[in-house]
N, C-alpha and C positions, 0 to 999 in steps of 0.2 A: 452564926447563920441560923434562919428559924428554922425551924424541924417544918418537912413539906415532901411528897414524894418524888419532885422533880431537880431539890436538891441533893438528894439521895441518888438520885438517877445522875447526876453531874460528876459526884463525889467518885462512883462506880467506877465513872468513863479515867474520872483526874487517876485512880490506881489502875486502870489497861495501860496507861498511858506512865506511870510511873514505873513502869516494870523496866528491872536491868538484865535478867533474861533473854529476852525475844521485846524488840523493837517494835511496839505498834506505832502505824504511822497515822491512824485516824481515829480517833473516838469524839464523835460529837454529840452535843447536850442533845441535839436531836436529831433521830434516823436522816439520811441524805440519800440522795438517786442513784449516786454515784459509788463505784466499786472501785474507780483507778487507784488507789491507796491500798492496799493491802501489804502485812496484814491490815485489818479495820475493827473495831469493837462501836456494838449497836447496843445499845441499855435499854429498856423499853418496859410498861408493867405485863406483866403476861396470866396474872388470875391475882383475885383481890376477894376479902371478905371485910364488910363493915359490920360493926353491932354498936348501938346505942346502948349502953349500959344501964344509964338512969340520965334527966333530962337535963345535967349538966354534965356528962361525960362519956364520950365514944373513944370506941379502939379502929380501928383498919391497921390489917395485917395484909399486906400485899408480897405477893410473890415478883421482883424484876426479875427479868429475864438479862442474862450479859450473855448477848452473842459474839465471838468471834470467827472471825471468818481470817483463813488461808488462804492461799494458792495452791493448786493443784497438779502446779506445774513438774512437782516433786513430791513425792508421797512418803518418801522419808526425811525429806526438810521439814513438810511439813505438820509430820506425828514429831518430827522431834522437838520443833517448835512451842506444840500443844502440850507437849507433859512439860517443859521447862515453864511456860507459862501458867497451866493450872497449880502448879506447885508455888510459884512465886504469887498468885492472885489470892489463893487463899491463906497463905501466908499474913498478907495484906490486910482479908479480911477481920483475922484472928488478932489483929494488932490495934482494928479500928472497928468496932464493935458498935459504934452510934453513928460509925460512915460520918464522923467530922460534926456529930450533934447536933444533921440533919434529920436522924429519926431516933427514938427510945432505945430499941435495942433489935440488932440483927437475931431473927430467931432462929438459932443453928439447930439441926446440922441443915448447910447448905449443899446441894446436890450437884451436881454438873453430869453431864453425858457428851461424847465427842459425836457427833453426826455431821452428814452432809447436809450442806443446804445451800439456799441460792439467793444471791442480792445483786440485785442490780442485770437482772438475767444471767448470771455467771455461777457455773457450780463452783460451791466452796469447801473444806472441811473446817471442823472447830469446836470448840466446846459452845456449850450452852451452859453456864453454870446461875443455877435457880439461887436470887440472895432473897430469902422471906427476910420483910423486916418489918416491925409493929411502930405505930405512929397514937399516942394518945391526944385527944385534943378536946375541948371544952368547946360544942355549939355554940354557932351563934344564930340566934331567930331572925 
């Protein structure tokens, strides 16, 4: 697969989605309207830095964002849901370090924070776990 950051953004979603943990029933390559699936994983870039190096070779270091989002229907389903799953995601991460040699290399450490938030008009809980990863690439004019 060529290195690209929307293959990376894909790769994210394939390991929410690979977890034998806690069952996500939705991670798609891109954000949807729709909340009826939960849990849900949203991958998305959330801060980026570009530098041109020299006039054959640039770096972007972007920061994705993996949001997961809960039910709140239960407040201890689901915190216990979220440490079984940040435990298994980064796990994952630690295992695939070029996220499938769609980018150079994940630049750890990566972060995560459990917060509420809201999709699809729906409060939710869940991690946001920040993956920075570096993509080199050769311009072209």
């Amino acid at each position: 697969m060529p290195k690209s950051l929307d293959g990376a953004i894909q790769r994210l979603q394939a390991l929410a989605l690979a977890s034998t943990d806690v069952t996500i029933k939705a991670a798609p390559s891109y954000p949807v309207e729709d909340s009826a699936m939960l849990p849900l994983s949203i991958a998305h870039i959330g801060l980026g830095e570009f530098t041109a190096e020299d006039a054959s070779s640039t770096r972007h270091i972007s920061s994705i964002f993996v949001d997961v989002h809960f039910s709140l229907n239960s407040l201890k389903a689901a915190y216990t849901q979220i440490d079984l799953f940040i435990q298994e995601y980064l796990k994952r991460l630690a295992g695939d370090p070029t996220l499938n040699g769609t980018v150079d290399t994940i630049v750890f450490p990566v972060s995560y924070s459990v917060l509420a938030m809201e999709w699809d008009m729906l409060t939710t809980v869940g991690p946001r776990i920040i993956v920075p990863v570096k993509l080199r690439e050769n311009p072209t004019a």
